[in-house]
Residue, then its C-alpha position, 0 to 999 in steps of 0.5 A: x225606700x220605694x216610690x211611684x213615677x209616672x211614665x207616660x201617664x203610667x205609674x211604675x212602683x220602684x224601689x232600692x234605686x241607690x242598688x249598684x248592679x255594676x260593681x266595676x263602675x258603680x252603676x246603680x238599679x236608677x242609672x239603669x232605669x233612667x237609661x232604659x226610659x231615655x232610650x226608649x224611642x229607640x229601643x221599642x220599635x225593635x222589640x214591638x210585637x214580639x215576645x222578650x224573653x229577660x235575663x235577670x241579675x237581681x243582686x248585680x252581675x257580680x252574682x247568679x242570674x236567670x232566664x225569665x219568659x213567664x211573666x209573673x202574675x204579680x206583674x202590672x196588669x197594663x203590661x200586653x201579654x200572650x200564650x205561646x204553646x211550646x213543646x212541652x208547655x205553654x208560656x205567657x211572653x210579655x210584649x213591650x210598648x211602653x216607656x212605663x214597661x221599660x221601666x218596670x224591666x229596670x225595677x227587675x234588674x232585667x239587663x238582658x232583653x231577647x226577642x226572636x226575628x217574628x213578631x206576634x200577628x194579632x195572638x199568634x206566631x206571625x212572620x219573620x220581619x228580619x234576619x239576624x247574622x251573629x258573628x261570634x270570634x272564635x278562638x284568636x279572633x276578636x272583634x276586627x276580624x268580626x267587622x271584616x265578616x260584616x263588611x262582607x256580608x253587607x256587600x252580599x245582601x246589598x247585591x240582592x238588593x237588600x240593606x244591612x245594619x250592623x250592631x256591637x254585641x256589647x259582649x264579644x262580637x257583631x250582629x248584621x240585622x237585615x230587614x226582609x222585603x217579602x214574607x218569609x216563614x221560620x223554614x224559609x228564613x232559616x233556610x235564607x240565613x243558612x245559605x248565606x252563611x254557607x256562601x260566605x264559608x266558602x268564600x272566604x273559608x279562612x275567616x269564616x265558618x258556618x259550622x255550629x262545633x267549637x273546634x271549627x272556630x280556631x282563628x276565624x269568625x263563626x257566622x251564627x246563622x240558626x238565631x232565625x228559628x222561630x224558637x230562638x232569640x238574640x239580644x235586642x238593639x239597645x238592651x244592656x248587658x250583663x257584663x262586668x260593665x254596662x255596655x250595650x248591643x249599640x247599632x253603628x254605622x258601616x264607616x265604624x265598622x269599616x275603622x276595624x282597629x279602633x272598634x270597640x264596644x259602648x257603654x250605655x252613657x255613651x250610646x245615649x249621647x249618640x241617639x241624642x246626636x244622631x237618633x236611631x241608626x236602626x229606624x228603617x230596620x223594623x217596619x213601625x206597629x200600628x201604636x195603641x195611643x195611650x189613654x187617659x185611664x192607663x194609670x186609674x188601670x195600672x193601680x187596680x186588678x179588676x178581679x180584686x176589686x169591685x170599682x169599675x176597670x173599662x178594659x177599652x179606651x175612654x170615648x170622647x164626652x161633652x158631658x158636665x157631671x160631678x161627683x164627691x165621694x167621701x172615702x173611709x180609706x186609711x183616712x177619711x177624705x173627700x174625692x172631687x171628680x169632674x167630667x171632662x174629656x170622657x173622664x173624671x178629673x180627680x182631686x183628693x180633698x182630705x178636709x172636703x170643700x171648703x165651706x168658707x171664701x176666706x178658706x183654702x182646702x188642699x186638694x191632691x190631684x189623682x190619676x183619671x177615673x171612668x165615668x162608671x166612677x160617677x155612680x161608684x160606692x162600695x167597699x174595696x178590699x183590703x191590700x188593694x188600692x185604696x182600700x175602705x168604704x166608698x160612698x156618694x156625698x154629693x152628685x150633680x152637674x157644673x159649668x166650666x169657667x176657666x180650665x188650664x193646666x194649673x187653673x180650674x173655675x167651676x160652677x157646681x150645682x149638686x144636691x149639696x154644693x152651690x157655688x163657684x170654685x177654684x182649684x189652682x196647681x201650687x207644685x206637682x200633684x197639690x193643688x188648692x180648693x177655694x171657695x169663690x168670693x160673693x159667691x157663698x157655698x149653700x151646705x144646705x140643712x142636713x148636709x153632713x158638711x165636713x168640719x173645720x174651718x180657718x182663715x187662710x190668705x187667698x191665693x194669688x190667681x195666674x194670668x197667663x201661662x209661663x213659656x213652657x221650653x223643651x216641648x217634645x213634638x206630637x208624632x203623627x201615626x202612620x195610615x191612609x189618608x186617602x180615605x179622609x174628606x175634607x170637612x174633618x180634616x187639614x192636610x199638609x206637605x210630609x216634609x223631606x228635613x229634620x223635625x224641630x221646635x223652634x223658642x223664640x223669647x228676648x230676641x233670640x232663638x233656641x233650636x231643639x230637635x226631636x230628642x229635645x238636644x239643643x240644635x241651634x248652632x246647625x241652622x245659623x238661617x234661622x237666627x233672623x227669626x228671633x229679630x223679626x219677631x222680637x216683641x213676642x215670645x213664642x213656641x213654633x213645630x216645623x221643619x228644617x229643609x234644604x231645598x235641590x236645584x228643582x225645587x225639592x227638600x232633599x235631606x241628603x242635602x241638609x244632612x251635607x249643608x245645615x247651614x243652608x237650611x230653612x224654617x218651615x213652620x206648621x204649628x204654633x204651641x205657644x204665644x206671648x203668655x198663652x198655651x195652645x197646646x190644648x187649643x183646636x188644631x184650626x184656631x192654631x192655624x189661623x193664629x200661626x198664619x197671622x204671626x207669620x205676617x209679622x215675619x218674613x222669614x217665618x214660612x207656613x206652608x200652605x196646606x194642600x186642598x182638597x180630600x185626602x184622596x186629592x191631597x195625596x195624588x198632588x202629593x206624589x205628582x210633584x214628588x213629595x215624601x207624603x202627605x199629613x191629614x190633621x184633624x181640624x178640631x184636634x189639639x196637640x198632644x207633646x211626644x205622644x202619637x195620635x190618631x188625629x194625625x194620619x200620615x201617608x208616605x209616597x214612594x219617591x221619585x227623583x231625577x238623577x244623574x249617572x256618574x258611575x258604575x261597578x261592573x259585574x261578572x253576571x251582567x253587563x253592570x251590578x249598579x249605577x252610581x247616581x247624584x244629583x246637581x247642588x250649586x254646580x256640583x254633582x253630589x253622590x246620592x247611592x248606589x241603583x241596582x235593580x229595575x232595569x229592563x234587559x234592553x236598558x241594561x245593554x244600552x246603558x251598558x253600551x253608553x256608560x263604556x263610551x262616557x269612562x274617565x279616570x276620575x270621579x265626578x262626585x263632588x262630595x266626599x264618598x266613603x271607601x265601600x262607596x268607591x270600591x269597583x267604581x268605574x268613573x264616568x263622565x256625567x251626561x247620563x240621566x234617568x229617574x229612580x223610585x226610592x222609599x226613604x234616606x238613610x242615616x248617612x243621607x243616601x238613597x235606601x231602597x232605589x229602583x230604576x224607573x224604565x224609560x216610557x219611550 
């Protein structure tokens, strides 16, 4: 049996999904598509630009599989692709940005998705983004003897100031990604990678090898250093694998690694539970693609193959349109049916009319409603050939222009005015896709002498009219795509605060509050402060997008600190989605700020914070004076768009800046010390915040060298607890030392990633 599901507004074809490709456990081709769609906002980003080359087990991993790099020419034609010349032929690599195309990699049983460490720049071979360290045990080791190789190496990278993630293989061994800081060609990465190893081989020569021959493995761990060649691949974060059971190449914190006994590798369910957890352990790897925004036309693109058929398929984004035209087409498909489509939003709303519109008010018409069309659409009529989508005769039965009454998502009022139809007419959402066509009482339908009108008439009771729109819950929150606001003017534009908290959409209704985080995971229980909205607003109903933050000593959200302290949390509220009985989802970004300020003066505890004035340029500058993550520039006419990233949110990130506190540091052969160890002060405490090992000037090293000597005592000043890495060649010190460091983000673990000291000014 096959079906169609939409994706994102792409429609994938699927089918044997009761096919079990894992005898051992069960799991079937629809448990792997649904794992493979859910892990999607964690899986893209690190397979995004580059090319996936797909190991397929069709009949289960029981039986043969094969390496795919062509994309076949019966695949969707939404999906990217590109031409790489190798030696001997040229190959058409797929590239993934979708959920849609991760669920068609699961209707091809592609377990295995394998990606290089470059990343296409526009058609072409760009840069390596990233090293990867495979460490494959050899004969007598296994995975803890692998764990003890990372460790190592991560201590090796962090002293050149760089930062590793580790990764379980989901086959036998650990991969270290580490993202570059600078541009490095394929000689140069291969080179990086090949010296790393070499250093670590001679480090510790009794654990590691370097070298590619088997019989050099016997005990220790082999550091594959030569998957950085432009030429090779290596598993992706998140892909399953074809093994007896469905684990998974899983990213895991360094305090599971670290716990070497108890490792092992993960299924996919429970990576899945993780992400929902914990999101992406691997979000600061790869540095985010600009997202082509997907758009009302992917699916109309996804069921027609513009060399087949004569309708037209605009390759581009549909533009933005006021316009009021309408078209009924009648289609002598496999059926003879009605095609009601009106302009609206720079496309053609589409209904399926089996028996056309209804010609009396006592009479409801079903009406199925279909993918977007273009506007060329308007003017269509033709044949379409057969095997393609609709295959038939099309020709235009009426045409004409429309006033807009009422349109919601389940609710559409019309007026049409067309060389046939006049008249008012209601199109109301019953389940899915069926809605129901109705003409308007005291308002009769003028099928004028000659129409041609569809036949059939029958008495059929009158719907029943909503009026307001039910509480919608587990609304996935609009991202904001990265860019320069600086160049935005104020006219168009709001800006407000980039938050340094956790995003979270807020369910008010019957006096209480239900928390959801980004992944839609229900939260609540972590931020207790936030219960007081639900009394303080409870004669409402209401859907609220903010932020939770836990404000410093000084002042500032700090998210080391929520990570620590949730409970201490605060609310912060930028939009409003719903209130009492109506969406505003599709209401204009102002009008949704003025309606959240107004309930916010119902409610003490709810904060809005105010936005930041003046241009982009302007916002941005206040931004970064008093030390925010960054600024956010929404468009003032923009509506909200749940879990997808538009481009009428621009968001700009600053570099850091925070004042710290020196509490200790590790020594180093090569200078005077290799890093300080800094917090800062929360609720009489010092809380540790990481390590800083670069920025200094030499005279600062040797000053602070001198201080640091003077200040040593024999236990650590950090109130909070520090991991065993963490405290390894600590030296403690009395905390009076203060200076500023510049950072670009937290990590998972709340610690500073990327830290420099700033140099005195003085």
């Amino acid at each position: 049996m096959s079906s169609r599901r939409d994706f994102g507004g792409i429609e994938v074809a699927l089918t044997n999904l009761g096919k079990v490709l894992y005898p051992a456990t069960g799991t079937t081709k629809g448990e792997v598509i649904d794992y493979f769609t859910a892990i999607a906002p964690a899986l893209l980003p690190h397979i995004a630009g580059r090319p996936v080359t797909r190991k397929r087990w069709p009949n289960g991993v029981d039986e043969q599989s094969f390496f795919e790099k062509n994309l076949p020419e019966h695949a969707p034609k939404w999906i990217e692709r590109y031409t790489v010349q190798h030696s001997d032929r040229p190959v058409v690599y797929p590239v993934f940005d979708s959920v849609a195309g991760l669920a068609w990699l699961g209707q091809q049983a592609a377990l295995e998705l394998h990606v290089p460490q470059w990343r296409f720049d526009g058609a072409e071979v760009g840069d390596i983004t990233r090293l990867v360290f495979d460490l494959d045990p050899g004969p007598g080791a296994g995975l803890a003897q692998c764990a003890e190789v990372a460790l190592i190496l991560r201590d090796v990278v962090h002293e050149v100031g760089l930062t590793a993630y580790p990764v379980t293989s989901g086959s036998k061994g650990i991969h270290v990604y580490v993202p570059l800081d600078r541009k490095l060609g394929p000689n140069g990465a291969s080179a990086v990678a090949k010296q790393v190893a070499t250093n670590l081989q001679q480090l510790r020569p009794e654990l590691v090898t370097a070298t590619m021959a088997k019989s050099a493995r016997e005990g220790k761990v082999f550091l594959d250093w030569s998957q950085n060649n432009p030429a090779k691949t290596t598993i992706a974060p998140y892909s399953l694998r074809g093994r007896t059971e469905p684990w998974v190449a899983a990213p895991r914190t360094w305090d599971e690694i670290e716990d070497r006994k108890r490792l092992r590798h993960l299924h996919f369910d429970e990576v899945l539970k993780r992400f929902a957890a914990r999101g992406d352990l691997l979000a600061e790897l790869d540095e985010a693609l600009p997202e082509r925004a997907p758009d009302r036309l992917d699916t109309y693109r996804s069921m027609r193959d513009p060399d087949r058929t004569p309708e037209p398929v605009p390759a581009t984004a549909p533009a933005p349109s006021a316009g009021n035209r309408y078209v009924v087409q009648e289609h002598r498909a496999r059926r003879l049916h009605y095609d009601l489509r009106l302009e609206r939003d720079g496309v053609l709303v589409s209904w399926a009319v089996p028996k056309g519109p209804p010609t009396d008010t006592h009479e409801n018409r079903l009406a199925v409603h279909t993918e977007d069309h273009p506007l060329e659409y308007l003017a269509f009529h033709g044949s379409i050939p057969k095997g393609e989508y609709g295959a038939g005769q099309m020709t235009i039965w009426d045409t004409g222009t429309y006033e807009t009454e009422k349109w919601r998502d389940d609710e559409v009022i019309v007026r049409l005015h067309g060389e046939r139809l006049d008249g008012r007419y209601a199109l109301i959402q019953t389940n899915g896709n069926q809605w129901l066509m109705h003409l308007m009482k005291d308002q009769r339908g003028d099928f004028r002498e000659g129409s041609g009108s569809p036949e059939g008439n029958g008495a059929r009771p009158k719907p029943v009219m909503r009026s307001e729109t039910a509480m919608p819950h587990g609304i996935t929150p609009m991202l904001a795509t990265p860019g320069d606001v600086s160049t935005l003017d104020e006219e168009h534009w709001a800006f407000e605060t980039k938050w340094d908290g956790f995003r979270l959409i807020a369910e008010i209704e019957d006096g209480a509050v239900t928390l959801r985080s980004r992944a839609g995971l229900v939260v609540t229980g972590k931020y207790p402060g936030v219960a007081v909205l639900g009394q303080e607003l409870s004669g409402h109903r209401a859907v609220l997008d903010g932020e939770a933050v836990v404000f410093d000593d000084h002042g500032a959200a700090n998210i080391g600190l929520l990570r620590e302290d949730s409970g201490r949390a605060v609310f912060l509220a930028f939009d409003l989605l719903y209130l009492d009985g109506t969406s505003l989802v599709r209401k204009r970004y102002e009008d949704r700020r003025r309606v959240l300020e107004a309930l916010a003066a119902q409610a003490p505890s709810l904060i809005v914070p105010p936005q930041l004035r003046g241009s982009g340029a302007e916002a941005l500058r206040y931004s970064q004076e008093y030390g925010m993550e960054g600024v956010v520039a929404k468009r003032r006419d923009s509506i909200y768009l749940p879990g997808k990233r538009g481009q009428s949110w621009i968001k700009t990130r600053n570099w850091r800046t925070l004042s710290v506190v020196v509490g200790g540091y590790r020594r180093s052969a090569a200078r005077q010390f290799a890093s300080l160890l800094v917090g800062v002060p929360h609720d009489g405490e010092l809380f540790y915040l990481g390590r800083v090992g670069t920025g200094f000037t030499e005279q600062e090293l040797s000053e602070l060298s001198s201080r640091l000597q003077r200040l040593e005592r024999k236990t650590s000043p950090f109130g909070n607890r520090l991991t065993a890495d963490e405290t390894k060649d600590a030296v403690w010190v009395s905390p009076k030392l203060t200076g500023t460091v510049r950072f670009m983000n937290w990590t998972e673990t709340g610690r500073l990633w990327h830290p420099a000291w700033i140099p005195s000014s003085d």
